[in-house]
N, C-alpha and C positions, 0 to 999 in steps of 0.2 A: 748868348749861345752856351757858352761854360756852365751858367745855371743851368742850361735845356739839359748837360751832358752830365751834369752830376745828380739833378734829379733824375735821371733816368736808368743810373749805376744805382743807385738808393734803391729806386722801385724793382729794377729786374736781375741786379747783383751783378755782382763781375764773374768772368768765366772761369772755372775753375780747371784752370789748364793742364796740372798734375793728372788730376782725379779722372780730369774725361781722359786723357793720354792714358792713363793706365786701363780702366776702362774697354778702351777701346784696344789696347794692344795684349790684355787676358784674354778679347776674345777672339781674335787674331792669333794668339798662342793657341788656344782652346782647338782649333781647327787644323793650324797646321802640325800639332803635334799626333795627332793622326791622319795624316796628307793620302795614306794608300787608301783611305775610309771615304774622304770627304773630295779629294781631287782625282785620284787616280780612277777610283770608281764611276763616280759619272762620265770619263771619259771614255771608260769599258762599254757601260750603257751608254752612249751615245753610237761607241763603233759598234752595239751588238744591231740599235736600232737601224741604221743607215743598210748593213749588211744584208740583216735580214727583208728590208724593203725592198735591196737593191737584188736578192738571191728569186725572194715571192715575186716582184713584179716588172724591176729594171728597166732595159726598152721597152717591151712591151705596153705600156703606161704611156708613150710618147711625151710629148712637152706639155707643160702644165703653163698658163703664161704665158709662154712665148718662151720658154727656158727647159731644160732638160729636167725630167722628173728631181734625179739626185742633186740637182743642185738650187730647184725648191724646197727640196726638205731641210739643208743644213742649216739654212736660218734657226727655223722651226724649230729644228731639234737645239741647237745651241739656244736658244731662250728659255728651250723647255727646261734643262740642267740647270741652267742662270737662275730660275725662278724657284725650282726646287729648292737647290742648295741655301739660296739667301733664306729663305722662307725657314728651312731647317734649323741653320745658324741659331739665327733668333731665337727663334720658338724649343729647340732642346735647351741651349744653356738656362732660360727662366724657367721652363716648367722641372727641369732639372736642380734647380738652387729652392724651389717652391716645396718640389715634393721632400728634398734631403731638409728643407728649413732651416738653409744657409742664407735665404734669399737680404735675410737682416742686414748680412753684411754689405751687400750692395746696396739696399737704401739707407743705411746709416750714415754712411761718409757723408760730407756736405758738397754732395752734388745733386744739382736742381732737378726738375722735370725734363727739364731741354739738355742738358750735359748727362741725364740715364738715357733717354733716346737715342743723340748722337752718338753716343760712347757703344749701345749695343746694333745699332744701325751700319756703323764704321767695319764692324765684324762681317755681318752679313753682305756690303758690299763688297768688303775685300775678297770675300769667298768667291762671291758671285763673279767676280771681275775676272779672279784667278780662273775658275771654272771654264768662264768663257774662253779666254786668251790660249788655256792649254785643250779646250775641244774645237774649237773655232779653229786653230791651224791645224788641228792634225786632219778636220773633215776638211775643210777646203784644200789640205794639199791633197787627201786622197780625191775628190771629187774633180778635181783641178779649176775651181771656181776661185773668184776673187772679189775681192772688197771695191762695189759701183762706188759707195760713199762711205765713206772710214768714218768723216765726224758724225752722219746718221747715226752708223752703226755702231759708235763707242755711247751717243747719247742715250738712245734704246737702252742698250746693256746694263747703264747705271740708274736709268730712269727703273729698268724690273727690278734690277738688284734693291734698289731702294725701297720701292714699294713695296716688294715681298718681303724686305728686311722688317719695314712697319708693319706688314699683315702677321708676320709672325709672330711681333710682339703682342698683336692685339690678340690672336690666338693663345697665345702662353699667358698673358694675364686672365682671360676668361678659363681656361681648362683649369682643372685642379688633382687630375690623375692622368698618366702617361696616357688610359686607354679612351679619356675625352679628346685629348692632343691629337691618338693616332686616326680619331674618328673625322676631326678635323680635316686631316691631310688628306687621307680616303676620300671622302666624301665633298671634299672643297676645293681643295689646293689642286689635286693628280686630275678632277674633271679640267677642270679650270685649265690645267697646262694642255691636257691633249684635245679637248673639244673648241677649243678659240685657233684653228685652222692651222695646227702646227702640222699635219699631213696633206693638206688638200686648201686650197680656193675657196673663198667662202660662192666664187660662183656658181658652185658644181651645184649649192643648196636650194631648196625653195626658197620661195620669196619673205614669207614666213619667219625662218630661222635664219637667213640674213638681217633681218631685221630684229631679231633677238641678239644676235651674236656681235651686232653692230654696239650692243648696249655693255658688253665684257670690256673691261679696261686691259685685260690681259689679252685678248686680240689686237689692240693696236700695238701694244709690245710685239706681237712676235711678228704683226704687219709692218712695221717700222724698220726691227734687224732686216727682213725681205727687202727692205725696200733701200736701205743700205750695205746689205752684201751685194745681192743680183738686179738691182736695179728697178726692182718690179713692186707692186704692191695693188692692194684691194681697195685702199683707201688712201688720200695724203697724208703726208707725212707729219704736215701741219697740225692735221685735226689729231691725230694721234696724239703729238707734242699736247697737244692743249689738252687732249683727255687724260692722258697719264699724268703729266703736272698737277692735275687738278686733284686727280685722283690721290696721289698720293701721298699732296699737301692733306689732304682731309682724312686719309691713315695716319699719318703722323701728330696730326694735332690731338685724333682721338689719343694717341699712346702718350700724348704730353699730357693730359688731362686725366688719364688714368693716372700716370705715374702723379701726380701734381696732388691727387685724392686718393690714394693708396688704393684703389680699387682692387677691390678680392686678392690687395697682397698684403695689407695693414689688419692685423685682427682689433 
């Protein structure tokens, strides 16, 4: 057994616990050193969103589910923040260190493929986490809604934060100027958060586009927090778990294996 444990410190190194710590607490710095930008902000846009749904449609809208219009939407919207922000994190600091050609100084240290991931991964969750925690109470005390299932609804949270923490990365390694990035989020990331049923039921749709939208991994994210704040949801929670797991074990592996190949960041 001691031989199993030491050829296997040989083959995949020991973990370099400084390096990812600091790593992971620049990026961490990086965010909360402008906290009005990165947290205060999407909580504005959260209350502009709820407001203005709740001012255009309110009762009139009747229950959605089985539950009051505004208190379907808060999930929805607190994932939608969750998923942006982490996705952000990630993806500015690399294409940021890329375009300035600082990026040397983060793959130079001797930290692995697996300690650059978690180290900028670590970032994006804490954002995401943050995001959540301070838009999540303020819309459930304004809505007066509560938490059906807390551990659901914390596993969702970190399961998007994560995922979108590695799609960012996969994003900021492929881009190579801010206006591929911003073409990125445009066109990927913001469909993605608001057409995977973060305002409505994937009932309301044809047969058709419930079965397209069934195929989005970022629908069972925001089906999941639903279905652990209000109780409710489109789908189980189960399959969700095993979609997003899945999912974004196989985002992360790609960003180990870029990072492992210097892919489009090694000239």
């Amino acid at each position: 057994m001691a031989d199993f444990v030491e050829m296997g410190i040989r083959r995949f190194g020991r973990w370099n616990r400084l390096g990812l710590y600091t790593l992971a607490e620049r990026e961490v710095r990086r965010f909360l050193n402008v906290w009005s930008q990165t947290l205060l902000a999407p909580l504005a846009t959260a209350g502009l969103f709820l407001a203005v749904f709740a001012l255009a449609i309110g009762p009139a809208r009747g229950a959605v589910m089985g539950v009051p219009f505004l208190h379907f939407l808060v999930p929805g919207i607190i994932m939608m923040t969750v998923i942006q922000n982490a996705f952000a994190n990630t993806s500015s600091s690399i294409v940021i260190s890329k375009v300035q050609g600082n990026i040397v100084d983060t793959l130079m240290p001797p930290l692995s493929p697996a300690e650059l991931v978690a180290g900028y991964v670590a970032g994006g969750v804490v954002r995401g986490v943050l995001v959540a925690l301070t838009t999540g109470v303020v819309l459930l005390l304004l809505t007066g809604s509560g938490l059906a299932h807390p551990v659901w609804a914390a596993v969702f949270v970190l399961l998007g934060a994560t995922m979108l923490s590695g799609l960012g990365i996969v994003a900021a390694i492929h881009a190579d100027k801010f206006d591929q990035m911003a073409a990125i989020t445009n066109f990927v990331v913001t469909p993605l958060a608001f057409l995977s049923g973060t305002f409505y039921s994937i009932e309301a749709l044809p047969g058709g586009l419930q079965w397209l939208i069934h195929l989005n991994p970022v629908f069972y994210l925001i089906d999941g927090l639903r279905h652990g704040t209000i109780g409710v949801s489109d789908s189980s929670p189960w399959l969700g778990l095993l979609v997003c797991t899945v999912t974004t074990a196989a985002i992360l592996a790609l960003c180990w294996h870029w990072f492992r190949t210097g892919h489009r960041m090694k000239a």
